[in-house]
N, C-alpha and C positions, 0 to 999 in steps of 0.2 A: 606643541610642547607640553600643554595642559595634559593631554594623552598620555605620554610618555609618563609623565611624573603621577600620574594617580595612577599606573601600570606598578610602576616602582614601588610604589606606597602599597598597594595589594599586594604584590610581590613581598615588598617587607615584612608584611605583617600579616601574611600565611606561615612565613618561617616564621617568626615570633610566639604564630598559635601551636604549631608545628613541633619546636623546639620548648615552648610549656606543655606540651602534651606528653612529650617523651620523657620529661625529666619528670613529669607528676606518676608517670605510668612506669618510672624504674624506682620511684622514693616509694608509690606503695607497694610492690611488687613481694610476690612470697620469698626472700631471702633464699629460705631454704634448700627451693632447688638450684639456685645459681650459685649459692656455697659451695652444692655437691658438682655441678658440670661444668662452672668458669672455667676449670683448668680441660676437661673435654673438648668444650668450642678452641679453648687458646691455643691447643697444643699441634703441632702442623705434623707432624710424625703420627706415624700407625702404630697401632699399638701391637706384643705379641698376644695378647690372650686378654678376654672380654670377658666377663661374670655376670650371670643376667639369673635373676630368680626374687625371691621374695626380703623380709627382713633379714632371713637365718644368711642368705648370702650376705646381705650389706654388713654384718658384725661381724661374721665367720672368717672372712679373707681381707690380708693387707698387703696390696699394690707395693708397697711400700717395702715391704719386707720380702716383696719377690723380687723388686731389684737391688736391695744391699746383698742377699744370697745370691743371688742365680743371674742377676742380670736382663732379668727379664722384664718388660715393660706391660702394664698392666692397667687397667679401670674396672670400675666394680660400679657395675650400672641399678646393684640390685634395690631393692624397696619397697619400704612395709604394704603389708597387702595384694603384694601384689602377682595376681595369677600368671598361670603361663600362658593364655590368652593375653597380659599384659607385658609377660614379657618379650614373645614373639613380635607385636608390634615398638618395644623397646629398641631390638636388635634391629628390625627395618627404621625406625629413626635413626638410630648410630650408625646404619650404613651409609647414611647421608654426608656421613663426618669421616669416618673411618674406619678402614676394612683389616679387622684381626685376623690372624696367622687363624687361631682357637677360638672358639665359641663355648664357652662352657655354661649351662644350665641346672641352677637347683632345681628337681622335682620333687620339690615338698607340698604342691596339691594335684596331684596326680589323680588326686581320688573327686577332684570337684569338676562338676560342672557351671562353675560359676564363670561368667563372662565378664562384668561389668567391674570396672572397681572404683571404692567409696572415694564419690570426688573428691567430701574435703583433704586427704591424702594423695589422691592422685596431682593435684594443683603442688603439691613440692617435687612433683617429679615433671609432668608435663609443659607447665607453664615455663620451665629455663630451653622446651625447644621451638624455634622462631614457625609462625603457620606457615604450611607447607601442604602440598598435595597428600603428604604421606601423616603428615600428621592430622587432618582432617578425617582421613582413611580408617585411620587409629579411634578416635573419638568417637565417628559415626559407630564403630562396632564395639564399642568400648561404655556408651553411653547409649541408652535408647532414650533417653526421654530429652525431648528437644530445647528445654531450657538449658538443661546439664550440658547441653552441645554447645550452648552458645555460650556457658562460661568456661568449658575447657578451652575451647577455638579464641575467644576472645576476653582473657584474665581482667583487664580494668573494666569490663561489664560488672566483676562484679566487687574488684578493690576502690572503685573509683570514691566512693564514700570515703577512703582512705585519706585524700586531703586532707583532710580537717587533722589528723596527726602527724603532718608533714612537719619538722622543725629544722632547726639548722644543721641536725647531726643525719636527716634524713636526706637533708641538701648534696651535703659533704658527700654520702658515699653513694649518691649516682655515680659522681666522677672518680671512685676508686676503683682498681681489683682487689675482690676477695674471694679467696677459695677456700676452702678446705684442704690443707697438705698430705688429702692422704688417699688422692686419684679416688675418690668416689664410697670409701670405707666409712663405716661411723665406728669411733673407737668409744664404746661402752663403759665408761668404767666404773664400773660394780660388780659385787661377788653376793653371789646367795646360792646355798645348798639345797637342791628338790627337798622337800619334806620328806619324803620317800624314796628308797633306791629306783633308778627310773627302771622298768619292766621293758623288754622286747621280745618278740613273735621269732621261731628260728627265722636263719635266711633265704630258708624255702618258700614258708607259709604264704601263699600269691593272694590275693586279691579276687573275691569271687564272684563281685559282680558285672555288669555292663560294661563295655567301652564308655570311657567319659572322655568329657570335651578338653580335661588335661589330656588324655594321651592323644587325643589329635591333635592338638597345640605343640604336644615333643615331636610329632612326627612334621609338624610344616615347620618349626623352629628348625630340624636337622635340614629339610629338604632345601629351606630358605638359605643355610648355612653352607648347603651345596652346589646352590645357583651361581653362589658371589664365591667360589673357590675358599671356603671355610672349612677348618677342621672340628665340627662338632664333638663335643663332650659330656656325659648328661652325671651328678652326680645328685648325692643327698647327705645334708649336710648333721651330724650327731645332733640328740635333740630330742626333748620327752614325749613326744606327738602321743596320740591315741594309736590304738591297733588299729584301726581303718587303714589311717595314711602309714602305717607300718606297711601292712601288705599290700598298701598301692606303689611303694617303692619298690619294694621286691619285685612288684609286677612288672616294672620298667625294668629287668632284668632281662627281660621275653622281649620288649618291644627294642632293648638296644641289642639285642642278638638280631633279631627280623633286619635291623637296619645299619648291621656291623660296624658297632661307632661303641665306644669303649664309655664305659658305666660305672662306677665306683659309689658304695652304699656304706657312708664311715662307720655307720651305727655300729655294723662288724668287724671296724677295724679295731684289733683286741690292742688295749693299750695304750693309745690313740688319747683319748679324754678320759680325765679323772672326775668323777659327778662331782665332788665332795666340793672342787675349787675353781673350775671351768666356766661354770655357768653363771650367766650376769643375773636369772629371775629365775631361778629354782629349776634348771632344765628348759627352758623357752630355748634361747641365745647362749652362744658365744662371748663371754669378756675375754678381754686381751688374752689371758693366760691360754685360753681354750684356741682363740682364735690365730692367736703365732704356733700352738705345735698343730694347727690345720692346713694354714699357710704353708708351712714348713712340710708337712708332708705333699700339698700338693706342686709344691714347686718342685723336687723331687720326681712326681709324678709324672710332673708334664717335661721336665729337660730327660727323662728318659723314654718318652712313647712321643714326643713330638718333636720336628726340626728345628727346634728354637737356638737361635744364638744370645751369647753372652753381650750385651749390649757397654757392659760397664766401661770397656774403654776407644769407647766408637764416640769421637768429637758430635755427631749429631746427637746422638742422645743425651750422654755425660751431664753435659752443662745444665740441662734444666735438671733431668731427675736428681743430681748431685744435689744444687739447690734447694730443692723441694724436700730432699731426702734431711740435707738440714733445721729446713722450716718443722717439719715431720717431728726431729730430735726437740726442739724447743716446745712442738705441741704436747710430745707427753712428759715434757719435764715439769711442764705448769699443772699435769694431773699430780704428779708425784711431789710437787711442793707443796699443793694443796691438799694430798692425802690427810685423813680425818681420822680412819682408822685403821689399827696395825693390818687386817686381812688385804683391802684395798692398796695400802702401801705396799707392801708384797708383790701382790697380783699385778702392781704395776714396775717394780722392779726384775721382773722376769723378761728382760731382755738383753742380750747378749753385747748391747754394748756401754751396759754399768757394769759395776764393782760395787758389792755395799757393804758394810764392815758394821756388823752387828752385835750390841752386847747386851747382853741380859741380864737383867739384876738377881743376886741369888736367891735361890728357891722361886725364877720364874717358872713356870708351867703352861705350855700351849697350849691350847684346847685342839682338836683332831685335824681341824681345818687350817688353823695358823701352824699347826707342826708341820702337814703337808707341802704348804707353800715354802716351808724356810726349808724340806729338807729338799724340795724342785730346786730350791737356786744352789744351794751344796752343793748336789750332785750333777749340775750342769758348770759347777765352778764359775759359777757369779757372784758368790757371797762368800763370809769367810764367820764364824761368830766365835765371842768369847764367854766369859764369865765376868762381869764388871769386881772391881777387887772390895769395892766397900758398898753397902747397902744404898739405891738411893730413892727417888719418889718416884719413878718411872719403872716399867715392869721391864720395857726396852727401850734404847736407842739405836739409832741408825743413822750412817753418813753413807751416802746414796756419790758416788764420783763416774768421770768420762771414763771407759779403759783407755781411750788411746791416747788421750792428755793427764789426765789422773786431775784432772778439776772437778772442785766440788759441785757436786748439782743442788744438794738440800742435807738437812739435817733432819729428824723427824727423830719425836720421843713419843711412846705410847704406854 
């Protein structure tokens, strides 16, 4: 009986050690990447179309707004730093979860031969997926040097010092979900104009030296994408880069003809992005404004060169992405409540489902960049503006409402 019951007692109190390990090892955990993939692991449906590339994808496209338009189901796997060597092994993790219709791939380092990427970065993207044969896979060719191996392979190696900031708010949300509502996108929200008009190379000018280890990285990304019956896509996203990786894009011109899989290079798409209002860092990224007529044009893109169906009134889908599409609305409504200044306010009212009713105090005057953004919502008929009738302290006002309820979302005076 003695047996039994000290059986029991170890028994008990492995789980006990067991269950404070797990909950110390999710309180110190990098938030970050489980923000960006909780809703990845959760979601039991495949998606139509997957986005795998560096930062310019993660800001550039919204999941979100490929399915209020087009119906299309979507995650944006992309992330700063991160090569095509990092993102080929991306797309063989997510095959683990879930197999897209489309594969699409920013090739904005085409021109590198860099393999490895900087761990403390890679730990918000790596660490939300559980070890795995494939993910060790990853890490070994991802990381040479053998410590870096054992803190990508095993994160509380090196969060574990983290205890000591464990408190009750860290307690709390082991036991929550949290995601990010917007399938894997980071919405930027800032506006700054290049200091300079950005310069581009024609769209001939190729790329004049060696094969690098990006274009072999595009070529097992496609091939891997054609293993698991994937429609590969490779595109390059608008964006002030240097002339090098100009003409290493264009050179992926040659390599998606070699391997007949359809290529899109926006930089030459005329009209497409306005420098003056698009850009979140003077030409780096995408802000919202840059990134919905991206979005927009690629959703277009893809419901006419691929078999995609309209998901929006198919009971499996609906009910969450409806939801989320919800959550989504409340997430850039708390940018646009907190708007600080008129460009930003703007940049975040350009989207097709406000109304914002704008009035100007007399003898206001835009400067080039705020006159831009006010006449984008005009002439998209988002906004409507006046003349205010008497003088006041504000240069403008603004009531920002739902179109399809006509309730107010914020007020804002600048």
């Amino acid at each position: 009986m003695k047996i039994v019951k000290r059986i029991i007692a170890c028994g008990l109190a492995g789980l006990m050690i067991f269950g404070i390990y797990m909950v110390s090892l999710r309180a110190t955990r990098v938030e970050y990447a489980h923000l960006k993939y909780e809703q990845f692991f959760k979601d039991k449906t495949d998606y139509d179309v997957m986005f795998f590339g560096a930062s310019h994808t993660q800001n550039g496209l919204y999941p979100m707004q490929l399915w209020k338009d087009y119906g299309i189901t979507s995650y944006n796997m992309g992330g700063p730093d991160s090569s095509l060597p990092t993102s080929y092994y991306m797309l063989k993790l997510a095959l683990k979860y879930h197999k897209p219709k489309v594969a699409v791939l920013d090739v904005i380092m085409a021109d590198k031969n860099d393999i490895s990427w900087d761990y403390s970065v890679a730990h918000h993207y790596l660490d939300a997926f559980p070890l795995s044969e494939t993910k060790i896979e990853a890490v070994d060719f991802l990381f040479p040097d053998t410590k870096k191996k054992l803190e990508m392979l095993f994160p509380y190696y090196v969060y574990h010092g983290g205890w000591k900031d464990i408190d009750k708010e860290a307690i709390e949300g082991v036991f929550k979900e949290n995601h990010w509502p917007t399938f894997g996108a980071e919405y930027e929200s800032l506006i700054q104009t290049p200091p300079e008009p950005l310069q581009f190379v024609s769209q001939d000018a190729g790329y004049d030296g060696d094969e690098t280890t990006g274009h072999q990285y595009i070529r097992k990304f496609v091939e891997l994408c054609r293993e698991n019956d994937i429609e590969p896509m490779l595109m390059f996203f608008p964006c002030g880069c240097e002339e090098s990786a100009q003409r290493a894009a264009n050179e992926v011109y040659r390599i998606a003809g070699e391997m007949e899989i359809p290529y899109v290079n926006l930089i030459y798409e005329e009209g497409l992005i306005n420098q003056t209002i698009d850009y979140t860092d003077g030409g780096g990224h995408l802000n919202p404004s840059g990134a919905r007529k991206v979005t927009e044009w690629m959703g277009s893109f893809l419901t006419s060169n691929f078999q995609l169906q309209d998901h929006r009134d198919d009971d499996n889908y609906s009910e969450l992405w409806n939801a989320t599409y919800s959550n989504y609305l409340e997430f850039i409504e708390n940018y646009l409540q907190e708007s600080t200044d008129l460009m930003t306010a703007l940049m975040n009212m350009y989207n097709d489902e406000y109304y914002s009713y704008i009035e100007v105090n007399p003898g206001f005057e835009a400067d080039e960049a705020e006159q831009m953004l006010i006449d984008q919502l005009l002439n998209e008929n988002l906004a409507e503006i006046k003349e205010a009738d008497t003088p006041g302290e504000n240069r403008i006002k603004i009531r920002v409402t739902e179109v399809e309820s006509g309730k107010e979302i914020c007020t804002l005076a600048f």
